[in-house]
N, C-alpha and C positions, 0 to 999 in steps of 0.2 A: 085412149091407148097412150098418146104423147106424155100424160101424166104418172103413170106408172113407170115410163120410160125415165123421166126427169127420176121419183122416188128410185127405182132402181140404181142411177147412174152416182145421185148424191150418197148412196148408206155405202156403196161399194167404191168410192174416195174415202169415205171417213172409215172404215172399216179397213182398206189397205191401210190406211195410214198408223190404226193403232195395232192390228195383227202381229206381233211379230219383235213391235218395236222394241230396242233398247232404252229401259226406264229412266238410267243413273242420272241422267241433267235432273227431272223432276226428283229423283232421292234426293239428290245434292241441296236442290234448291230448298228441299223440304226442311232435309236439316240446316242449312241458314235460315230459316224461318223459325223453326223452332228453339234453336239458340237462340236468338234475338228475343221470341219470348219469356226463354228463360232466367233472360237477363233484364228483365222488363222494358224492352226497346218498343219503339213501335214499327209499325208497314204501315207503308203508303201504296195505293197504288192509283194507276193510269189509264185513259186511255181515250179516244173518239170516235164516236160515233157509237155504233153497238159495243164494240166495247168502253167505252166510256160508261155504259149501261153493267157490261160483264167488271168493271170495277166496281162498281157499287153493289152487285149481287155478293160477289166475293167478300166483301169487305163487311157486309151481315153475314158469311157463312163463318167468315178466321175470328170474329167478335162474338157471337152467339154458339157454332155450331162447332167448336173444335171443344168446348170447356169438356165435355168430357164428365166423369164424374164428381170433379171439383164445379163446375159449372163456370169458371173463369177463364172467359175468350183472351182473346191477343189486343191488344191497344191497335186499333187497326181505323182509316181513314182513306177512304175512296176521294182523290184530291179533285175528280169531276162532278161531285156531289152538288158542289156548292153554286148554282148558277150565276148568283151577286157577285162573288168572288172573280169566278170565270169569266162574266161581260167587264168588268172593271179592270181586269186587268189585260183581256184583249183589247180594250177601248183606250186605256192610257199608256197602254207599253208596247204589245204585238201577242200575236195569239202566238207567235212560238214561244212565249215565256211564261202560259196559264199555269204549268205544274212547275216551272223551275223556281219561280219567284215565289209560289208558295212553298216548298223545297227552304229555299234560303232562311223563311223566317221559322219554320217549323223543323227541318230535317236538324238532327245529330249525330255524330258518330258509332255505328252499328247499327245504325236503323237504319231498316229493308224498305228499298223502292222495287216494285213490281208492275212494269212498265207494259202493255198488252197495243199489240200491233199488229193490224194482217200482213201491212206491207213492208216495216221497219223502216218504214223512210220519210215519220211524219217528223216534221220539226220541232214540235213541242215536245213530241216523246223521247228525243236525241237531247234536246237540252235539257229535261230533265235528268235523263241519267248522266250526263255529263256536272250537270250539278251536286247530282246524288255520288260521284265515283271523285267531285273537290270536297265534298263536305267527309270522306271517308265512310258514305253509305256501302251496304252491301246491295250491288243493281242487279236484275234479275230479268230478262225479257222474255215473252213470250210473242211468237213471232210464226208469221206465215212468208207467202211468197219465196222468194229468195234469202229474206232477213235482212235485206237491206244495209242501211249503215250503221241502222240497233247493232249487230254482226258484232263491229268494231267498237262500238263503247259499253255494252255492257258488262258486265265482270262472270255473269253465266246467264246462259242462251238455252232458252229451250225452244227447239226452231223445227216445225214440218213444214217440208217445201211441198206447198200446196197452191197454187194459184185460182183461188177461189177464194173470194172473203167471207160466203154467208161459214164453211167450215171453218176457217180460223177463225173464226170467234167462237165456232162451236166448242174448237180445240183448248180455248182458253178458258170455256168453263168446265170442260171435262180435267182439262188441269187443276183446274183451282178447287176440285171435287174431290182429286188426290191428293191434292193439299189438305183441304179439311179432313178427312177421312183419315189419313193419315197420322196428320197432328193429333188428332182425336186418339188413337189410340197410345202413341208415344204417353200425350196426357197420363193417360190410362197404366202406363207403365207395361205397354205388350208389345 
């Protein structure tokens, strides 16, 4: 019985949350994304823990699954992919600097960071977008809880205040599903 109780309690948070909702942050975000591929920029994105995991899903859906009928995804790079990357540069720098310092040698001007956070208040996702908002990226967060200090540095927020993290990350793949989905048809020309 406890276990239906749990099912029941989690579809009916994520179900308030998306009933109803106002889309425009995710249009917004969608068309800075797709500019950027128009203009052949790339995305980056973020994140730790499960999402860490929901970047690198994402980043096979904007590469593979946006082409559409041209078949040509987005220049796209999940910057938690890389674990060599990631222990060397938390080992000789600080793990708040795993995405910014990769950021510094890889990011340029128009290219999209999409930074994915339950709680908005990790360190390494704040200095990234703070790296990403000096190098003239366009930063983008996707955000649970309160939204934390993401709030203040990102340049647009897509935020459900939800204090629960197995759903915000749920939240960020169902975003990043309307992202693809979306780009996908723009591609398409509909």
């Amino acid at each position: 019985m406890s276990i239906k109780i749990a099912c029941d309690e989690y579809v009916s948070k994520l179900t308030d949350l998306l009933i109803g909702r106002n889309w425009v942050d995710v249009e917004n975000a969608t068309n800075t994304i797709f500019n950027a591929w128009q203009d052949h920029q790339r995305v980056y994105l973020c994140g730790n823990g499960g999402s860490a995991g929901n970047a690198i899903h994402l980043a096979n859906d904007l590469l593979y699954g946006v082409g559409g009928k041209s078949g040509i995804g987005i220049d796209v790079e999940a910057l938690s992919a890389n674990p060599s990357v990631l222990t060397c540069l938390a080992n000789d720098i600080a793990y708040e600097e795993i995405y910014s310092k990769q950021l510094e040698v890889k990011g340029k001007p128009g290219d999209v960071l999409i930074g994915l956070s339950g709680s908005g208040n990790s360190p390494n996702i704040i200095r990234a977008l703070e790296t990403g908002n000096n190098l003239s990226m366009n930063t983008i967060a996707i955000l649970g809880y309160t939204g934390g200090e993401c709030l203040g540095v990102a340049q647009e927020i897509i935020h459900f205040p939800i204090n629960d993290m197995q759903i915000s990350e749920d939240l960020q793949l169902i975003v990043g599903h309307m992202f693809m989905q979306s780009l996908r048809r723009m591609a398409d020309g509909q």
